[in-house]
C-alpha positions as CSV (number, residue, x, y, z in Angstrom):
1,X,0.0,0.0,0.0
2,X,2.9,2.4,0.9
3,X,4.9,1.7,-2.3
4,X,1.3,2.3,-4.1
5,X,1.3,5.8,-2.3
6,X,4.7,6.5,-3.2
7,X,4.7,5.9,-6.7
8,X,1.6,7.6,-7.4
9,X,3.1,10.9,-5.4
10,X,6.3,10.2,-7.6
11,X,4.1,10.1,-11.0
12,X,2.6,13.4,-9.6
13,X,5.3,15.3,-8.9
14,X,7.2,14.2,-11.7
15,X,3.9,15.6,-14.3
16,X,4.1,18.7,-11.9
17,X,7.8,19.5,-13.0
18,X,7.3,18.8,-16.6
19,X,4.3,20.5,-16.6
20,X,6.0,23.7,-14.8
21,X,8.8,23.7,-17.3
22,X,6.7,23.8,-20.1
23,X,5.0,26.6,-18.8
24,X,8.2,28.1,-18.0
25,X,9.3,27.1,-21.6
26,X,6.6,28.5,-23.1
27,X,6.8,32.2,-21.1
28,X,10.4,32.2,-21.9
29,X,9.7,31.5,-25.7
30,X,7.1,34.5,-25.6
31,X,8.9,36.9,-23.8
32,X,11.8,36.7,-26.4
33,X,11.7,39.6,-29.1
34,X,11.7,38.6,-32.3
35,X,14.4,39.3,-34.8
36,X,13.4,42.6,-36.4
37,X,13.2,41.8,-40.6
38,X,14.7,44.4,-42.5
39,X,15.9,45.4,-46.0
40,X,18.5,47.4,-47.0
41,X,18.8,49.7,-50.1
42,X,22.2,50.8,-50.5
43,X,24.1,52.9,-53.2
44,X,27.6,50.4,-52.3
45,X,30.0,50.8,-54.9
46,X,28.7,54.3,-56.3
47,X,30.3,57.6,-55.1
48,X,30.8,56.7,-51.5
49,X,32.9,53.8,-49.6
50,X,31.1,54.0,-46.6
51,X,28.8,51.8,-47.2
52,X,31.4,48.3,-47.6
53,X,32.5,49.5,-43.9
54,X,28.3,49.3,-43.0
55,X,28.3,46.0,-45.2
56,X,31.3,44.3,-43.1
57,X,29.5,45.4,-40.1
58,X,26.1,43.8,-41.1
59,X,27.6,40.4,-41.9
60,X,29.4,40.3,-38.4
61,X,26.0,41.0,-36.8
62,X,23.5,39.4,-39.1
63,X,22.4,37.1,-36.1
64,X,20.0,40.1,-34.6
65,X,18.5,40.1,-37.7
66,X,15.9,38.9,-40.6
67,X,17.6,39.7,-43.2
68,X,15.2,39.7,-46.3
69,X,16.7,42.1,-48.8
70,X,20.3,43.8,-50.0
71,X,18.9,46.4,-52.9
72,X,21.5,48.3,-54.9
73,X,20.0,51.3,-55.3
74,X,23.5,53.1,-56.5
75,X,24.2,56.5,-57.3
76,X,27.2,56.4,-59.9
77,X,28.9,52.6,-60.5
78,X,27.8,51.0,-58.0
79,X,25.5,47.2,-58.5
80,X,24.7,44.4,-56.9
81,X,28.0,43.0,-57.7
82,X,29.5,44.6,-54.8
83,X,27.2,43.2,-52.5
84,X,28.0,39.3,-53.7
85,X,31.8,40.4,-53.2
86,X,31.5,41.3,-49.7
87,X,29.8,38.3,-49.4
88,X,32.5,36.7,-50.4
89,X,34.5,38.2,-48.0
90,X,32.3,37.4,-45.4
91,X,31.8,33.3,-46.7
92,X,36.3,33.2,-45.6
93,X,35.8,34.0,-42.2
94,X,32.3,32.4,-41.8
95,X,33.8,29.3,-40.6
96,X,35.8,30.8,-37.2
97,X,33.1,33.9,-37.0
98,X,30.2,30.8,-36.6
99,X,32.6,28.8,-34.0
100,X,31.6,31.7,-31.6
101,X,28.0,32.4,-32.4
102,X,26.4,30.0,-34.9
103,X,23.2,32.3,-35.0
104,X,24.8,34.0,-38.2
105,X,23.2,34.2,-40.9
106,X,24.5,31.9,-43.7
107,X,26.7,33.3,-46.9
108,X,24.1,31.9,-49.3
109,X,20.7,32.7,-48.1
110,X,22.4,36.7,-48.1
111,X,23.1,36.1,-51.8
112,X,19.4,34.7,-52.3
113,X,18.3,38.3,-51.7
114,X,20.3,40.5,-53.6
115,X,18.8,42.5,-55.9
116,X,19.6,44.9,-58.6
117,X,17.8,48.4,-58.3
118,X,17.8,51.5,-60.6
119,X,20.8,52.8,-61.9
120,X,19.6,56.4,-63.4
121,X,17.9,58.8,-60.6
122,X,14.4,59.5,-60.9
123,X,13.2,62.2,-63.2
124,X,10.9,65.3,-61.8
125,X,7.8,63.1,-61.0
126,X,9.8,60.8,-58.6
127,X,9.4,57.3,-60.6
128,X,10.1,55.9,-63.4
129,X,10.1,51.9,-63.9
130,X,9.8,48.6,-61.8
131,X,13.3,47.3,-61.1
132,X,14.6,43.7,-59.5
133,X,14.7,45.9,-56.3
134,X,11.7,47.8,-56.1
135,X,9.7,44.9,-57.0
136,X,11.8,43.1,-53.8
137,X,10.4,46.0,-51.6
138,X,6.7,44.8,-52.1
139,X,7.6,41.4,-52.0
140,X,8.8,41.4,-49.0
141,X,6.5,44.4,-48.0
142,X,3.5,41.9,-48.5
143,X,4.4,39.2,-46.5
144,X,1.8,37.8,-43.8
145,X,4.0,39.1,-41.0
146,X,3.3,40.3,-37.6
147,X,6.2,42.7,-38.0
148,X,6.8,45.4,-39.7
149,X,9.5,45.1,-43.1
150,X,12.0,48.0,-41.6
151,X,13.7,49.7,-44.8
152,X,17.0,50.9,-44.4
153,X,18.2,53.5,-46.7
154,X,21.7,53.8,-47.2
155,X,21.6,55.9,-50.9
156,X,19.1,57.1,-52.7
157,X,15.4,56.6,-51.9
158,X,14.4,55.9,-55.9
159,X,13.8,52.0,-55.2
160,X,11.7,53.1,-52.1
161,X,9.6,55.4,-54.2
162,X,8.7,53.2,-57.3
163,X,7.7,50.6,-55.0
164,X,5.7,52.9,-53.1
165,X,4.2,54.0,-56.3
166,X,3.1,50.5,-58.0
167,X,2.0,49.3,-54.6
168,X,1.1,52.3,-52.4
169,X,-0.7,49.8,-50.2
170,X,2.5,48.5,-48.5
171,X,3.1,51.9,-47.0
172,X,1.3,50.3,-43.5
173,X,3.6,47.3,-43.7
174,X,6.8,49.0,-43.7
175,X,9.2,51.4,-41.6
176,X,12.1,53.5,-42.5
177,X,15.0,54.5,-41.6
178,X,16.8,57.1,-44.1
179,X,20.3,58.6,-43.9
180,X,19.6,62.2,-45.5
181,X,21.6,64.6,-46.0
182,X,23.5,64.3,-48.9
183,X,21.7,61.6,-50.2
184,X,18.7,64.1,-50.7
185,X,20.0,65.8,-53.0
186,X,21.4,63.0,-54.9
187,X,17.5,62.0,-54.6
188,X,15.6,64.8,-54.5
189,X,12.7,63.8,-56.7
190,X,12.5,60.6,-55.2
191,X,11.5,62.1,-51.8
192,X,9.7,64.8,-53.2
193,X,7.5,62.1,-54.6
194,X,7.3,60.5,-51.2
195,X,6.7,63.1,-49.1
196,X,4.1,65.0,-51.7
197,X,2.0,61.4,-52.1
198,X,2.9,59.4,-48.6
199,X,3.2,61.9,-45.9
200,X,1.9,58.8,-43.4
201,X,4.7,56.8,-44.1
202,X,6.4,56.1,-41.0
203,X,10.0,57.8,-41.5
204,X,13.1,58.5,-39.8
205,X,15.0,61.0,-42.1
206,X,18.3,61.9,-40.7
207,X,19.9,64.0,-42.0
208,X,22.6,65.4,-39.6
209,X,22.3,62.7,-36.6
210,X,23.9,60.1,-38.5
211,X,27.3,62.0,-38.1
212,X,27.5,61.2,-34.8
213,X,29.6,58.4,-35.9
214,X,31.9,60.6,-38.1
215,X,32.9,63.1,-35.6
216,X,35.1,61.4,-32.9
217,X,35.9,64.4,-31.6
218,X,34.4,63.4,-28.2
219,X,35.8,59.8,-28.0
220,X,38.9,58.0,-26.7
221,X,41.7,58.4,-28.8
222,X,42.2,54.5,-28.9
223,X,38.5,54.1,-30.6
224,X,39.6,57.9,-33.1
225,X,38.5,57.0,-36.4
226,X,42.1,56.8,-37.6
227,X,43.1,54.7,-34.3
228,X,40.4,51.7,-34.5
229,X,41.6,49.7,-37.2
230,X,44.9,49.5,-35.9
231,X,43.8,48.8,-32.4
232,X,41.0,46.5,-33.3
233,X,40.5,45.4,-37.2
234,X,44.1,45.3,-38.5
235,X,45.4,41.6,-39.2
236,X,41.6,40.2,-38.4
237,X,40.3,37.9,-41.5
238,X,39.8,38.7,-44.8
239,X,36.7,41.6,-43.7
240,X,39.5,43.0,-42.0
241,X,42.2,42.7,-44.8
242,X,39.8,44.3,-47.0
243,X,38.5,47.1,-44.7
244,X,41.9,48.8,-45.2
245,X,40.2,49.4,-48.6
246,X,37.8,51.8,-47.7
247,X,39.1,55.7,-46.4
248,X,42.3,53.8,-45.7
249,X,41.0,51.7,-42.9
250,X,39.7,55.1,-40.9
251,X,35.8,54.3,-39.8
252,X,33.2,56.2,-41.3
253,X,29.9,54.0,-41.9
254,X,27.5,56.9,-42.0
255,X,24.8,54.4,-42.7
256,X,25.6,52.1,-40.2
257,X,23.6,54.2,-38.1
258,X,19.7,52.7,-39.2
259,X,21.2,49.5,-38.2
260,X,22.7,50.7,-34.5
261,X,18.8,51.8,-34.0
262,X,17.6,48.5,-33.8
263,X,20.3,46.7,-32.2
264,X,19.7,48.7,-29.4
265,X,16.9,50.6,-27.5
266,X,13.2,51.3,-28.2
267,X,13.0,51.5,-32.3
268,X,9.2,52.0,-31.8
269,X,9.5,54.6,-29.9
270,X,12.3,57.5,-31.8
271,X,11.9,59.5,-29.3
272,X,14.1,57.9,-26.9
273,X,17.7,57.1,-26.5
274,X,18.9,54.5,-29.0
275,X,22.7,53.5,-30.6
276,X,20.5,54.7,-33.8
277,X,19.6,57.7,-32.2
278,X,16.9,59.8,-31.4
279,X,14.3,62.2,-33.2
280,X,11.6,64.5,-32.9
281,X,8.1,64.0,-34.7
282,X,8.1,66.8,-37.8
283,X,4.8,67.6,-39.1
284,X,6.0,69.4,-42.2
285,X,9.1,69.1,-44.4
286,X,10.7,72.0,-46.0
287,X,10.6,73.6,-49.4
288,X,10.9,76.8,-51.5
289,X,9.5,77.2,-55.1
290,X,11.1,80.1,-56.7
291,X,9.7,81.4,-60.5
292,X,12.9,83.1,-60.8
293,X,16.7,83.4,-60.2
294,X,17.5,83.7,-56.5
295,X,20.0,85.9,-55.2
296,X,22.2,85.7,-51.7
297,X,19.1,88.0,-50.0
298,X,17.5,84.5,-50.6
299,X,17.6,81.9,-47.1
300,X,16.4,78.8,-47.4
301,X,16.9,75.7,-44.7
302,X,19.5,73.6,-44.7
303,X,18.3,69.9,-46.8
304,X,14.9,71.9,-47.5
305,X,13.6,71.1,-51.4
306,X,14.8,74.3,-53.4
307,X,12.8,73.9,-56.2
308,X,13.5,76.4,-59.5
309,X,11.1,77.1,-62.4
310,X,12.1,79.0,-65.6
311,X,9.8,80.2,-68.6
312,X,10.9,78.9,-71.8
313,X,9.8,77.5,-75.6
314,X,6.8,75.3,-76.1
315,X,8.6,72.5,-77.6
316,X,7.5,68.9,-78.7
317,X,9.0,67.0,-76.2
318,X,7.8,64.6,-73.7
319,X,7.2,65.9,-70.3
320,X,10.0,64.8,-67.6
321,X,12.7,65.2,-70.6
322,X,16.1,66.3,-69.3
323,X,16.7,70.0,-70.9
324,X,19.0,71.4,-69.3
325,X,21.8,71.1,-66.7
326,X,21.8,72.8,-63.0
327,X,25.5,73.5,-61.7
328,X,26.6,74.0,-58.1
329,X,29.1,73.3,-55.9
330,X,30.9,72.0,-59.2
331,X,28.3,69.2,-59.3
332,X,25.7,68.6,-61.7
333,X,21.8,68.3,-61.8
334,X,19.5,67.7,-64.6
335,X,16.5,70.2,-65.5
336,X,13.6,68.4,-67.0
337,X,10.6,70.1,-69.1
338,X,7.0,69.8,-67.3
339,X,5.3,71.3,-70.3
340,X,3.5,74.5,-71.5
341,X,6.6,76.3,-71.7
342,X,7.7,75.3,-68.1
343,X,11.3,74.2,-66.8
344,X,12.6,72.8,-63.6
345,X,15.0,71.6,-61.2
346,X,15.6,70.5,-57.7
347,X,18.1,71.2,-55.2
348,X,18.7,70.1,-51.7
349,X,21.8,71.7,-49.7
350,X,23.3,69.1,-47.1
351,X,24.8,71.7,-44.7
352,X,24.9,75.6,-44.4
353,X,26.5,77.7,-46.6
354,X,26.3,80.3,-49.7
355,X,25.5,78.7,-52.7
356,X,26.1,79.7,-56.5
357,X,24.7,78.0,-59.1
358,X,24.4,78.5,-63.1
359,X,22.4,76.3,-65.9
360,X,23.3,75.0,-69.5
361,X,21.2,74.5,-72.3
362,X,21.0,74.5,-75.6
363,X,17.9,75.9,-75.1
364,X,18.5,79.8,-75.0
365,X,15.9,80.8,-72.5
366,X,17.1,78.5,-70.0
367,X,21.2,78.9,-71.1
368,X,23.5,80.8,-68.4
369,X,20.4,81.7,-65.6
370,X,22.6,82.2,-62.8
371,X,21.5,82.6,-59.0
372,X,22.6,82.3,-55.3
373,X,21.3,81.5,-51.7
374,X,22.1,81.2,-48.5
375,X,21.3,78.1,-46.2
376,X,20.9,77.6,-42.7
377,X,20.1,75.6,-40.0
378,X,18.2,73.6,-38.3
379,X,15.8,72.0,-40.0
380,X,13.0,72.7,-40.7
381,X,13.3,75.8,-41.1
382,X,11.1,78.7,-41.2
383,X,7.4,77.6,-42.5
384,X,6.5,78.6,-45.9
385,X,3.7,77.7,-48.4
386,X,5.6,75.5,-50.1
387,X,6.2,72.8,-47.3
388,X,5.3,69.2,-47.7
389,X,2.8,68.6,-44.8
390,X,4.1,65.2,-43.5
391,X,1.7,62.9,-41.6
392,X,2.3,61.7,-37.5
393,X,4.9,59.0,-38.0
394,X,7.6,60.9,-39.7
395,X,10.8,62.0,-37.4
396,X,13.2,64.4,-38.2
397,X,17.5,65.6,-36.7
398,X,16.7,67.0,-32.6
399,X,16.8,70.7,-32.9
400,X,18.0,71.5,-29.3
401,X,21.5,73.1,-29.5
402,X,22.8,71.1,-26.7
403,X,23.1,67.9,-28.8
404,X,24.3,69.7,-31.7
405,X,28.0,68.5,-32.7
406,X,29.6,71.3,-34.7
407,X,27.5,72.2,-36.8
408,X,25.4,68.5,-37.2
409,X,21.8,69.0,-36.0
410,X,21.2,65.9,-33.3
411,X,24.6,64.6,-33.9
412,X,25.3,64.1,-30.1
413,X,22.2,62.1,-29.9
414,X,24.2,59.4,-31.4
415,X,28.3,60.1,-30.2
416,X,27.3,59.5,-26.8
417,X,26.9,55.8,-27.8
418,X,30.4,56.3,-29.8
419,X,32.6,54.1,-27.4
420,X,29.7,51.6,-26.4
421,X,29.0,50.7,-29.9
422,X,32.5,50.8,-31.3
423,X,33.8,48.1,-28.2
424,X,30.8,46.2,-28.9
425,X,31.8,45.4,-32.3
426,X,35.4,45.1,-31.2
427,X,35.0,42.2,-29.3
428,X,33.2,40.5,-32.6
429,X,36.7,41.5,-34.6
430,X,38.2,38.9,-31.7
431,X,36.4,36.4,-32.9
432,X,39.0,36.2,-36.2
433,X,41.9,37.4,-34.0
C-alpha cells in the first residue's frame, strides 16, 4: 500500500515538473523579441565607400537580424555586384566567425536576396520603372508578417519610391530609416514624390544625426577614427584585410547608423535614447519654389527642397525630358521640361553655406540663368507655403543646440553611444583574431 502511495506521489510530482517547465518554456519562448526583418537599399560601390565599412559590419551581426533584402540602389557605378563580393568576403571567415556564435546568418541565403535596383535617378515626377529591387520592396512588404518590413536606406530613396508608387498599399507594412543629408539631394525627386503622395509613411530622415559616428571628436583616442583599425580590425580575416580598402582603414559607416537603431533601445519609440539615435516627430518638411533666379538675399533651410522654375519655348517633347543642366558646388543636376513652356529643377543643400549656381542649355531661355542663396540651420526651417505637410509618424534631426556636434543638427544624440557601440563590435573583430 505504501509503495502504491509513493509511486503515485512520484508520478505526480514528476507531471508537476514537466508541466512547470513547459510553462516556464513557453513564457520564456514569448517573452523573447523577435528578430526585427529588415531590408536594406544601398548605393555600395557608387560615389561613397562607406557603405562596404556598414556591409562588413552587417555580416558580423546578421544574427539580430531577418535579413530579407540587399537592394543596390547606386548612385554612380555602384551594382549588386559589390554586395556578392563582400559576401564573399564574409563566406572566408564564416567558418571561425560561426565557431563563436552559430546564429549567423548563412553566406548563401544573403546572396538569395540580392537584388539589382535602378541605376539612373528618378526624373521630376519621382518614378520611373519597376526594377529587381523595387519589386523586392513589395515582395517582401507583403508578406503575412506580424512585424513590420523596416527599410534601411543607405543611398538614394528611388527604389523606395517606385515601390511605393506600383504598390502604395504597403506603405502600412513598412518602416524607414533614411540617412539624408547628402543623399537628398542626390534624390531629391524621389523624396519629393514620397513626401508630396505618402506623408503617413512612417520615416526617420536623418539628416545630420547620423554624423555622430563621423565626428570622434568626443571619443577616446584608442576608438579615433584613424586609431580603431589598428587597435582592433588590422590583421583580423579577410573583412578585416579588405577594410583597409575603404578611407584607408579610418571608420566612417554613416549608414551604419539605421542598423545601431535596432540593435539597441526602443525602435518603436524614436523619441528615446537608441545606438541609432533619437528624433523629434516633424509635421511638415521644407521647401521653397522660386519662379525666378534667387540671389544671396534669398535663405532657405539647410536639406529643405529648393525647387526652381524657368519660362521657356513650347517645344514637342515629352514631359519629364532632361533640358537642361543645373551647376553648383561644381556638381551637376538635370533640368527636365514639365510642359506649357515650363522648366525645372531640384536642389537640396546638405549643410549651411552660400551657394552659387548656373544652368546650361542649348535651349536659350534657359542657357546661363545664374543665382545664389544662403542656407541655414536647423531643419526645418522657417514655415513657408511651399512645405510638404508630413503625416504623424515621420521623425526628423533633434533641434535643441545642446546635442548639436559642430554644426550637425542631433549629432550628439548618437556620439554619446560612440565608445559603447565601437567596443561592442570590437569584441566581434576577436572572434577572427
Amino acid at each position: 500500500m505504501l509503495k502504491q502511495y509513493l509511486k503515485k506521489t512520484t508520478a505526480l510530482v514528476l507531471f508537476g515538473m514537466v508541466g512547470f517547465m513547459a510553462v516556464a518554456q513557453s513564457n520564456s519562448t514569448t517573452k523573447e523579441k523577435p528578430k526585427p526583418r529588415i531590408l536594406v537599399s544601398s548605393d555600395i560601390g557608387g560615389t561613397d565607400p562607406d557603405d562596404f565599412q556598414s556591409m562588413i559590419h552587417l555580416m558580423m551581426y546578421s544574427d539580430l537580424f531577418q535579413i530579407e533584402g540587399l537592394v543596390s540602389s547606386p548612385f554612380g557605378d555602384g551594382r549588386k555586384k559589390h554586395f556578392l563580393d563582400m559576401i564573399d568576403l564574409y563566406e572566408k571567415d564564416f567558418p571561425k566567425l560561426t565557431t563563436h556564435n552559430k546564429n549567423l546568418t548563412n553566406p548563401n541565403d544573403l546572396r538569395k536576396v540580392c537584388k539589382q535596383g535602378t541605376i539612373p535617378s528618378a526624373p521630376f515626377k519621382g518614378y520611373s520603372t519597376a526594377t529587381e529591387g523595387s519589386e523586392w520592396i513589395i515582395k517582401c512588404a507583403k508578406q503575412k508578417n506580424n512585424q513590420p518590413l523596416w527599410v534601411l536606406v543607405w543611398g538614394g530613396l528611388e527604389d523606395l519610391a517606385q515601390a511605393l508608387h506600383d504598390s502604395p498599399e504597403i506603405e502600412k507594412k513598412i518602416k524607414v530609416y533614411w540617412i539624408g543629408g547628402p543623399n537628398k539631394k542626390w534624390s531629391i525627386n524621389a523624396y519629393s514624390y514620397i513626401a508630396k503622395n505618402h506623408p503617413n509613411l512612417w520615416m526617420i530622415e536623418a539628416n545630420a544625426t547620423y554624423r555622430g559616428w563621423i565626428i570622434d571628436s568626443e571619443s577616446p583616442k584608442e576608438i579615433s577614427s584613424e586609431a580603431y583599425y589598428g587597435n582592433y580590425i588590422q590583421g583580423r580575416g579577410a573583412m578585416g584585410k579588405a577594410f583597409k580598402n575603404y578611407y584607408n582603414g579610418n571608420v566612417k559607416m554613416g549608414d551604419t547608423p539605421s542598423l545601431a537603431y535596432l540593435m539597441n533601445g526602443d525602435p518603436n519609440n524614436p523619441l528615446t535614447d537608441s545606438w541609432g539615435g533619437s528624433f523629434t516627430p516633424i509635421n511638415r518638411s521644407s521647401r521653397n519654389v522660386f519662379e525666378r533666379n534667387t540671389t544671396i538675399k534669398d535663405t532657405v533651410a539647410a536639406y529643405a527642397v529648393l525647387e526652381w522654375r524657368f519660362k521657356g519655348p513650347k517645344m514637342n517633347v515629352p514631359k519629364d525630358s532632361a533640358c537642361f543642366i543645373f551647376e553648383a558646388g561644381g556638381q551637376k543636376w538635370p533640368g527636365y521640361c514639365l510642359g506649357e513652356g515650363v522648366y525645372a529643377v531640384r536642389y537640396s543643400s546638405k549643410k549651411q553655406e552660400t551657394c552659387t549656381y548656373v544652368t546650361t542649355s542649348s535651349i536659350p531661355e534657359l542657357n546661363e540663368q545664374k543665382g545664389q542663396f544662403v542656407s541655414t540651420i536647423p531643419w526645418p526651417g522657417k514655415q513657408t507655403p511651399d512645405d510638404y505637410k508630413l503625416g504623424k509618424h515621420w521623425y526628423g534631426d533633434r533641434q535643441e543646440p545642446e546635442l548639436f556636434l559642430e554644426q550637425q543638427q542631433g549629432a550628439k544624440t548618437i556620439s554619446k553611444f560612440r565608445s559603447e557601440f565601437l567596443l561592442d563590435w570590437a569584441k566581434r573583430w576577436e572572434w577572427l583574431n
